[in-house]
N, C-alpha and C positions, 0 to 999 in steps of 0.2 A: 123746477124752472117755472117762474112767471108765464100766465097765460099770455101777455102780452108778447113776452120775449121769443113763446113758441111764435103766436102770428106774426110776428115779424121773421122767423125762422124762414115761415113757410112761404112768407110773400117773399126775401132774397129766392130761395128755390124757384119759386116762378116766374121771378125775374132771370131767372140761370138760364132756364127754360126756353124763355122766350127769347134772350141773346145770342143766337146758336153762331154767330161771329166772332163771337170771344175765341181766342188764340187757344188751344190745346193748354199749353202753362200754366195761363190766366186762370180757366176754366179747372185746372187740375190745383190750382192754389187757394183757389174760392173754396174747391168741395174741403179740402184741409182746415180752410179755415170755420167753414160751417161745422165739421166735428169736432173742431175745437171747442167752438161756443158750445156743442151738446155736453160736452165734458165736461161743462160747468167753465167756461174760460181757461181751461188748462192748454199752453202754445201761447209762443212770442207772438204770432201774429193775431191771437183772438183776444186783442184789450182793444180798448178804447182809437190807443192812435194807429196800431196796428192797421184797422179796420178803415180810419181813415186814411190812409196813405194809399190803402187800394180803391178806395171811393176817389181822391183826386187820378186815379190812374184811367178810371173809366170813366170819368165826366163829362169829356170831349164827345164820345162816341157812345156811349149807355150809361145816360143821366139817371132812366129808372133805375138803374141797377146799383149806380152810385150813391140815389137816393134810399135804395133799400140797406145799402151797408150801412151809412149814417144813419141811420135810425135805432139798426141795431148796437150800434157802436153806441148810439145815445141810453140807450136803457142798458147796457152793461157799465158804462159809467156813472148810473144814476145807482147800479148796485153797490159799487166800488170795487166791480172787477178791472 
């Protein structure tokens, strides 16, 4: 994995971290999708629009964290996962 793609890992996590408002689901759907991405993008929900559908879900109320998904969802697509 991309050194980039870990720092981005690691900044979503801290953004997890720091949104302790996030819904039980939410928060149980993210850590899914974050071992997804470790898997090398293996899961429906770790590509590109995946990742964005949950960035438009938290935009309203944790932009940082919307912005952390999109980013990463950026450099997964720049892979061609």
């Amino acid at each position: 994995m991309s050194q980039e793609l870990n720092a981005l890992l690691g900044r979503l996590h801290e953004e997890l971290a720091r949104t302790p408002v996030v819904d039980a689901d939410a928060r149980r759907l993210l850590s899914v999708v974050v071992a997804d991405i470790e898997k090398l993008g293996v899961g429906t929900q770790a590509t590109p629009g995946g990742l964005e559908e949950l960035a438009v879900g938290f935009e309203a109320d944790h932009p940082a964290l919307a912005a952390a998904l999109r980013q990463v969802a950026d450099v997964l697509g720049k892979a061609g996962i």
